[in-house]
C-alpha positions in Angstrom: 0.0 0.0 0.0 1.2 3.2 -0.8 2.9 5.1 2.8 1.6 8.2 1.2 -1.9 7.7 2.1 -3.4 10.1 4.5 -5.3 7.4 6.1 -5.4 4.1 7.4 -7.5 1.0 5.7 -8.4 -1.6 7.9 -10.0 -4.3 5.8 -13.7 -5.9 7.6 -14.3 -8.2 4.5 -11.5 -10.4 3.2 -12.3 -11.0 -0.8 -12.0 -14.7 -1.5 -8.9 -16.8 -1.2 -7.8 -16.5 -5.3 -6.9 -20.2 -6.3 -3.8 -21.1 -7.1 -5.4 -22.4 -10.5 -6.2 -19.3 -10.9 -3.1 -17.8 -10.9 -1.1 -20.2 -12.3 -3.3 -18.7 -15.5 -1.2 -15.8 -16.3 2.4 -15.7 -17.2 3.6 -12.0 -16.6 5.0 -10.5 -19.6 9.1 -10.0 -19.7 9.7 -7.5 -22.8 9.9 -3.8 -20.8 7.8 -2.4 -24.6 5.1 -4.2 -23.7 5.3 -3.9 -19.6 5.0 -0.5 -20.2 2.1 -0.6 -22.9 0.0 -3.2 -20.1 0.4 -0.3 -17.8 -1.0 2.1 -19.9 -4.0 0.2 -20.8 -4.7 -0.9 -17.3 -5.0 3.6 -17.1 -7.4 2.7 -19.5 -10.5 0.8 -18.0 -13.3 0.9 -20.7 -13.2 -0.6 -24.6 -15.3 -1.1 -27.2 -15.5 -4.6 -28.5 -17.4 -5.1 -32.2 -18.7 -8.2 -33.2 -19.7 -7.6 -37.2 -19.9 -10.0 -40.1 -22.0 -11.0 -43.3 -24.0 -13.4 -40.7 -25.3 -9.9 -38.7 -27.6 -10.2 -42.3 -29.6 -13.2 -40.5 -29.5 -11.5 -36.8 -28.0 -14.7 -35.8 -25.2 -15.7 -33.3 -21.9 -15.2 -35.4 -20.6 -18.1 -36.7 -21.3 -20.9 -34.7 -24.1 -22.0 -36.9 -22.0 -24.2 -39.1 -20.6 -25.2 -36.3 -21.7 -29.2 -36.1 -21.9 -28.8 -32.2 -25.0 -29.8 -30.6 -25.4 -26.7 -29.0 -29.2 -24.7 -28.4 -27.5 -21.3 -28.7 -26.6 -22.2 -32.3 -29.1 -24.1 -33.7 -29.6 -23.6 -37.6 -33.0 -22.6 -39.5 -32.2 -25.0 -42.0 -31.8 -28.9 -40.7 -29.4 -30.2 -43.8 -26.5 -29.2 -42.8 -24.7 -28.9 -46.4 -27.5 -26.6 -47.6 -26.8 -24.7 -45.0 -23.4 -24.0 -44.8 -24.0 -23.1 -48.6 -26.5 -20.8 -48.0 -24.4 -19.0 -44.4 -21.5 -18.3 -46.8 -23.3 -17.0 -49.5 -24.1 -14.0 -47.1 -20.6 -12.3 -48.5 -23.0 -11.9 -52.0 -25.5 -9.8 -50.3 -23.5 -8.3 -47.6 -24.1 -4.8 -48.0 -24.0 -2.4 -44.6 -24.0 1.1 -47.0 -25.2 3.0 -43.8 -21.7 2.5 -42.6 -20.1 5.5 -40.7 -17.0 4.8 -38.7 -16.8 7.8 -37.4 -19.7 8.6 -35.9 -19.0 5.3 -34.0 -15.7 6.7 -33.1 -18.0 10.3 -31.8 -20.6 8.3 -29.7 -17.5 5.8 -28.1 -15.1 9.1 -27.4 -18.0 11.1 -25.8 -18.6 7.5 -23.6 -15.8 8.0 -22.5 -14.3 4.7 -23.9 -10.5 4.9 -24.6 -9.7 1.9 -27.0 -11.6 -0.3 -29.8 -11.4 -4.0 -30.5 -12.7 -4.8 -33.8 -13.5 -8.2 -35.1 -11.3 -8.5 -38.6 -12.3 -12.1 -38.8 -14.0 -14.6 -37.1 -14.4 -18.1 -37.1 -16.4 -18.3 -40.1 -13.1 -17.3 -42.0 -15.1 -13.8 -43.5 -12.0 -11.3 -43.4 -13.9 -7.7 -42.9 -10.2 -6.5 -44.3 -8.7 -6.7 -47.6 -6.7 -9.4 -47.2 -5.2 -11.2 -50.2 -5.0 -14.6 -49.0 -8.5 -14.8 -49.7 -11.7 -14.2 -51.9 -14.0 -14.9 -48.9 -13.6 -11.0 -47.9 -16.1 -8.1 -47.7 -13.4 -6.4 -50.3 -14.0 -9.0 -53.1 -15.9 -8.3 -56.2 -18.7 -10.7 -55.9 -19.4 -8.8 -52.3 -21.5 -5.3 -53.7 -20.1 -3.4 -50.6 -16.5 -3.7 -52.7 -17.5 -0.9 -54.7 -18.1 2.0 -51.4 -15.2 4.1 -50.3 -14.8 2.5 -46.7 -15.4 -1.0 -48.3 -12.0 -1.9 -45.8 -13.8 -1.6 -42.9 -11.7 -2.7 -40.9 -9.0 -0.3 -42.2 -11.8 2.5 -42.3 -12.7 2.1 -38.0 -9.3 1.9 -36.9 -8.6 5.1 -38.8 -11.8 7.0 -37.6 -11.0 5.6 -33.9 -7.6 6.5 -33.7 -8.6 9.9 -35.0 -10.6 10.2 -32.1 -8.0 9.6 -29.9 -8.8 5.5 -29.3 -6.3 3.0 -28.9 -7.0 -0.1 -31.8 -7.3 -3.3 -31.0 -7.7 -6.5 -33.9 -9.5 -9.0 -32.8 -9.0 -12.3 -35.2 -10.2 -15.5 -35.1 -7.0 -18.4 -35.1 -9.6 -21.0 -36.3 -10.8 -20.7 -39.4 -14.0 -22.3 -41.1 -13.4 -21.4 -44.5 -10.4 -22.2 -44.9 -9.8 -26.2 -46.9 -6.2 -26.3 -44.9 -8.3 -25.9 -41.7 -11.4 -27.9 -42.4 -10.9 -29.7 -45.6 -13.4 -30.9 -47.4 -12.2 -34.3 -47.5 -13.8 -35.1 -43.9 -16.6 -34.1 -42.4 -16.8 -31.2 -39.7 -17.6 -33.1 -36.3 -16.9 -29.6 -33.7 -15.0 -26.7 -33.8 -11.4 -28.0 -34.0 -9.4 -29.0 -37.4 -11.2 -32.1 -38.9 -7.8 -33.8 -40.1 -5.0 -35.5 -38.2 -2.3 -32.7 -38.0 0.5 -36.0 -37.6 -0.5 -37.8 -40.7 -1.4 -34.7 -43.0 1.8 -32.0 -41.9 1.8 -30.6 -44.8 -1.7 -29.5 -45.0 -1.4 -28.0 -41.4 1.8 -25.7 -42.4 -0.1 -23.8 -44.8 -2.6 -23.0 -42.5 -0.2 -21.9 -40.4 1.3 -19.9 -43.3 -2.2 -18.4 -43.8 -2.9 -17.3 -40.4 0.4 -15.3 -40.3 0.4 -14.2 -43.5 -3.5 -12.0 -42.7 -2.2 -11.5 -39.1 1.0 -9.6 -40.8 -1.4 -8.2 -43.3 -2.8 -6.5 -40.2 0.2 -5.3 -38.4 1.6 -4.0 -41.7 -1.2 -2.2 -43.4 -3.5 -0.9 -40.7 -1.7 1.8 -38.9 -0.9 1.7 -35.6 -1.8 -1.3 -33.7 -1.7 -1.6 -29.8 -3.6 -4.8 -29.2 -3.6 -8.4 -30.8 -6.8 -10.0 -29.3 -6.8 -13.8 -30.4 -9.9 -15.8 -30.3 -10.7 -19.8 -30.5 -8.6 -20.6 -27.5 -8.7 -24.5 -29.1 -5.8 -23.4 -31.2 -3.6 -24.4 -29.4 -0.1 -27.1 -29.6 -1.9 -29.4 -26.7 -5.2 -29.3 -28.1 -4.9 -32.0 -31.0 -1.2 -30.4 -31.7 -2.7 -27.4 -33.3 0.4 -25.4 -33.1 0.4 -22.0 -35.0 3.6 -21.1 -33.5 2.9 -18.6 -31.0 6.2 -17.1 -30.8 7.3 -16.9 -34.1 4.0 -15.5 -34.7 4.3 -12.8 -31.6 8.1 -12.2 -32.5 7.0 -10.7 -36.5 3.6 -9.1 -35.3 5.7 -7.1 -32.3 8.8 -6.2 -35.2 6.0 -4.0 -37.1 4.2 -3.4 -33.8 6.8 -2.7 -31.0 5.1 -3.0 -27.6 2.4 -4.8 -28.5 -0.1 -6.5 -26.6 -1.1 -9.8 -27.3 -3.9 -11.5 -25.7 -3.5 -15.4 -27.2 -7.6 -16.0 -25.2 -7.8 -18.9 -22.8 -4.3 -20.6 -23.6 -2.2 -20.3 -20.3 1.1 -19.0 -21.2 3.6 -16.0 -22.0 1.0 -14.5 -24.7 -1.9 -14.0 -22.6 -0.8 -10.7 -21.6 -3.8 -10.4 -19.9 -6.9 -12.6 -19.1 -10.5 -12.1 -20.7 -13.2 -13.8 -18.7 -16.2 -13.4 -21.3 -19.6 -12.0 -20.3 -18.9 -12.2 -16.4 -17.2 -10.5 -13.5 -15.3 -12.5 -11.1 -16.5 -11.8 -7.8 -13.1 -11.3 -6.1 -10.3 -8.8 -7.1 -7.6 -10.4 -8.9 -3.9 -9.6 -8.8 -3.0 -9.7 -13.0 -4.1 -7.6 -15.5 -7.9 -9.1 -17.1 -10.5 -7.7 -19.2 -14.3 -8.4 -18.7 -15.6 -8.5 -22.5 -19.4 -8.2 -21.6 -22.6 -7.9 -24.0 -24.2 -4.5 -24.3 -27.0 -5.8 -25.5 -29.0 -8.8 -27.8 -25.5 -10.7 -28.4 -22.2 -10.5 -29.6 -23.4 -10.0 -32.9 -26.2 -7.7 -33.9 -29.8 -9.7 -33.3 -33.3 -7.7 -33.6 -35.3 -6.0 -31.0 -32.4 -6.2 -28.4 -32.4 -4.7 -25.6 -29.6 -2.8 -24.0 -28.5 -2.5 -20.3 -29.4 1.1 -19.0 -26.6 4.1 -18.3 -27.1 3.2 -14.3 -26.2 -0.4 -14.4 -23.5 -0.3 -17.3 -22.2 2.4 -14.6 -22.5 0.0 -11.5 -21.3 -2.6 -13.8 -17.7 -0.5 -14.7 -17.0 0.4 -11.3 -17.6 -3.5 -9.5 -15.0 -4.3 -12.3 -12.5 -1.0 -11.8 -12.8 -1.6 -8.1 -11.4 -5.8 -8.5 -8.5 -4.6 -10.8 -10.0 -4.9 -14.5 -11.1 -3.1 -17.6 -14.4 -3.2 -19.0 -14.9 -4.2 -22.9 -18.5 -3.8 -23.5 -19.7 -5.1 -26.7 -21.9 -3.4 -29.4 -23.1 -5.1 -32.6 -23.9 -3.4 -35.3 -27.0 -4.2 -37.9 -27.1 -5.7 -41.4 -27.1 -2.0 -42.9 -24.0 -0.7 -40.9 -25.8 1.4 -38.1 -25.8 0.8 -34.6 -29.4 0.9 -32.5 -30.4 3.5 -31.1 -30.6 2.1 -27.7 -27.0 1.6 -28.0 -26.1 5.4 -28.4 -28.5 6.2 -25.6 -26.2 3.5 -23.1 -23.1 5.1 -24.5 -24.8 8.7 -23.5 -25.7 8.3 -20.0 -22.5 5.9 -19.4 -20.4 9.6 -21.1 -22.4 12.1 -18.8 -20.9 10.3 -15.5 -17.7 9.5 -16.3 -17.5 13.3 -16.9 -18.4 13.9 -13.6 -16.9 11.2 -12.3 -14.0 9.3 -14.5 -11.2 10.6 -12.0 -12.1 8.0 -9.9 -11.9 5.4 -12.6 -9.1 6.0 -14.8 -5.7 5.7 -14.1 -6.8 4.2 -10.7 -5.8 0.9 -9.2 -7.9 -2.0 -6.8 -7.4 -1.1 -3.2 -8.5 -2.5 -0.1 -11.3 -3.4 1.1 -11.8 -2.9 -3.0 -15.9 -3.6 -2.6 -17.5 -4.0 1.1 -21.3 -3.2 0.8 -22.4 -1.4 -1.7 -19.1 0.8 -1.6 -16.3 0.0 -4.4 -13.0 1.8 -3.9 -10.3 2.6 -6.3 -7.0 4.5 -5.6 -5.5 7.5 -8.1 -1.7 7.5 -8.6 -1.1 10.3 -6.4 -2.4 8.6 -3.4 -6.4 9.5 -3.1 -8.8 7.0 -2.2 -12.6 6.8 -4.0 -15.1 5.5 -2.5 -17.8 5.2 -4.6 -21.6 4.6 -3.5 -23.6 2.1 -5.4 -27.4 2.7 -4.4 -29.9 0.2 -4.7 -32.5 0.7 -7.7 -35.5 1.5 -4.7 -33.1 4.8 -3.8 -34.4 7.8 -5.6 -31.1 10.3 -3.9 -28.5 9.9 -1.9 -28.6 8.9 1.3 -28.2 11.4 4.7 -25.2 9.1 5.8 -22.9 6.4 4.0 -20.8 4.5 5.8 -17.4 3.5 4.5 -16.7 -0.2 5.9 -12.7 -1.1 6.3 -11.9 2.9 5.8 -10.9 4.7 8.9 -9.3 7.8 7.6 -6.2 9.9 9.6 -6.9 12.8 11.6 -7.0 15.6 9.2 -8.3 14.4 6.5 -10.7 15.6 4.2 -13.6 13.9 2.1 -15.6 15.8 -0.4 -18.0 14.7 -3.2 -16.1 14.6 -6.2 -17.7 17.9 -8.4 -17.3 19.6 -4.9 -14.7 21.1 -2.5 -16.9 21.4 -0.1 -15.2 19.4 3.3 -17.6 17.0 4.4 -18.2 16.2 8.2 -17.4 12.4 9.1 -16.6 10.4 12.2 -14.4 7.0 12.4 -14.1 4.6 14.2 -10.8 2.0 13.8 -12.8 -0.1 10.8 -15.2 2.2 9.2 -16.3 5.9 8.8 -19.2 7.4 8.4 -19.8 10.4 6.8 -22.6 12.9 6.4 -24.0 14.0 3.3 -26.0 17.7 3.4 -29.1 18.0 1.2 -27.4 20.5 -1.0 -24.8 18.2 -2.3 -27.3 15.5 -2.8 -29.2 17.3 -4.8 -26.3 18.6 -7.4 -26.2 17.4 -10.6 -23.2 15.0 -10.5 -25.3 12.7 -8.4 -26.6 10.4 -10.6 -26.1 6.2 -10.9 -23.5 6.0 -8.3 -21.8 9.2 -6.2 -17.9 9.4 -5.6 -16.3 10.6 -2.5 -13.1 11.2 -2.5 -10.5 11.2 0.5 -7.1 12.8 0.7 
């Protein structure tokens, strides 16, 4: 803890024992580049992830479809299976999202307050929303009509538009890939998700896939601008999973030489490039002592479905700070439609979620997890220069804030001060050696800050 504190922290809940499994999970990273560039994006604490194919035509789950997997969250409108699959990747003909604009994407995430993008280039279905040339199966190719419009690239035309709004850019891409004959050939059928050949008897085979994932993921790092994260999805991928090995390093090595610093998050494989750990649509319910990621629905699915409804301003707020407060980032996921718009109950999330972290964001960014980190419905972050948040979560039934809030495992020094963040006003409080309570006047309750959740903040 850091000995500048003004105060003492006495902790009344302990968070859960963390398993040794658990942390046995994360390798930290050795290269000082991309120390320094984790840093940084723990600052960061909220992303926008994009899930966004030819399948968002169909408002179905992205991919998983011709998936053979007996799985009720992918089930297919058509029972033959062949017809199917003909029919899913025949999409790329119609695929046509001419409402497309990046940047008022990049607007609506900047004025959230969201500081980096991850954007899916390709996912399992082996649709490449870049212009790759390893590949026909793209959203660049002729027999696609959205070739012909000037941010046909889309993938090229969001990172530019987000970086021009200040974002950091992320690539999400798919290591499996369903298109490709080198990854499931044609030869065999397609019983799951993993290649559908024996990598042993058929090397050969396997080495060009492995050719052909580098090959797009260079494509990315080369031609795209400035990259700062490498997200990798289909954790199955992996040298003790049926020995498929993409070769990790090598791949990490070339990616890093365009990209110094780099961070490369190789999803759900346990080693040296997981540079930080992505648990997917949850929150752990304990702080944990690496850098993570929640990647979490904003609303419907990953990808775009109709109707869908989207989590409201206060609990995406409540929903940020339980994750700030444990020691992660929050990557909340938006899909947009066929047409290339997002809903509009997207934009009025992202509104609400911007008009507190104006208010409030200096108790989220650039913070770290403290002790007690959450006790009640108090979550508590730390700024770099020693200041404590606390930051009060009321329950749906409370209309204001309440005349007292008590701060369990904080017993500040004698001389501090605690104010509302948006005020200087000094607040009166008492302690006692695991707690203080402090008193909140109607006139601050009522200022306009308070909304969602209220921050008070002790130096």
């Amino acid at each position: 803890m850091n000995n500048r504190l003004p105060f003492l922290l006495a902790l009344l809940i302990a968070p859960r024992v963390i398993l040794a499994a658990d942390e046995g999970k994360y390798v930290p990273e050795t290269d000082p580049l991309v120390q320094r560039k984790i840093e940084q994006w723990r600052d960061l604490k909220l992303g926008l992830l994009m899930h966004w194919g030819a399948y968002s035509q169909w408002g179905i789950v992205e991919s998983w479809s011709i998936c053979s997997e007996d799985e009720d969250w992918c089930r297919r409108k058509n029972p033959d299976y062949v017809a199917y699959k003909r029919e899913y990747t025949a999409l790329k003909n119609t695929f046509n999202p001419i409402r497309f604009e990046p940047s008022k994407w990049a607007r609506a995430a900047k004025e959230a307050g969201m500081k980096y993008v991850v954007f899916t280039t390709k996912h399992h279905d082996g649709f490449c929303m870049f212009d790759t040339k390893t590949t026909d199966y793209k959203v660049t190719d002729p027999g696609c009509p959205f070739h012909i419009h000037t941010n046909a690239n889309i993938a090229k035309a969001i990172f530019d538009a987000f970086r021009q709004e200040g974002l950091w850019t992320g690539a999400y891409f798919s290591k499996p890939d369903w298109h490709s004959e080198d990854y499931w050939w044609p030869n065999f059928a397609t019983p799951d998700r993993n290649v559908n050949y024996k990598i042993s008897r058929y090397p050969e085979r396997w080495q060009k896939f492995v050719q052909y994932t580098h090959t797009q993921i260079q494509e990315l790092m080369t031609e795209y601008g400035s990259m700062d994260i490498l997200w990798l999805d289909g954790g199955w991928v992996a040298k003790d999973n049926l020995n498929q090995d993409i070769h990790m390093d090598d791949l990490a090595t070339l990616a890093r030489a365009r990209q110094p610093g780099l961070i490369v998050v190789d999803r759900a494989v346990p080693g040296i490039h997981q540079d930080y750990l992505t648990p997917e649509n949850q929150v752990p319910d304990h702080f944990l002592p690496y850098p993570w990621e929640s990647c979490i629905i904003a609303g419907g699915g990953w990808a775009w479905v109709p109707n869908a409804k989207y989590m409201s301003p206060r609990k995406t707020v409540h929903l940020l700070v339980d994750i700030v407060a444990k020691g992660g980032n929050l990557l909340l996921n938006i899909g947009p439609g066929p047409d290339g718009a997002w809903d509009p109950g997207a934009y009025e999330l992202l509104e609400g979620l911007g008009k507190w972290l104006k208010a409030n964001g200096e108790a989220i960014y650039s913070t770290r997890a403290v002790k007690p980190y959450k006790a009640a419905n108090v979550a508590y972050t730390q700024g770099k220069d020693g200041a404590l948040y606390a930051i009060y979560l009321p329950a749906e039934s409370e209309k204001g804030m309440p005349e007292k809030i008590v701060l369990g495992g904080v017993s500040p020094k004698s001389g501090s001060t605690i104010t509302l963040l948006g005020s200087d006003t000094p607040l009166v409080y008492q302690t006692t050696d695991q707690s203080c309570e402090v008193t909140i006047p109607p006139s601050a309750a009522s200022a306009p800050y308070c909304e969602y959740a209220w921050v008070l903040k002790i130096r």
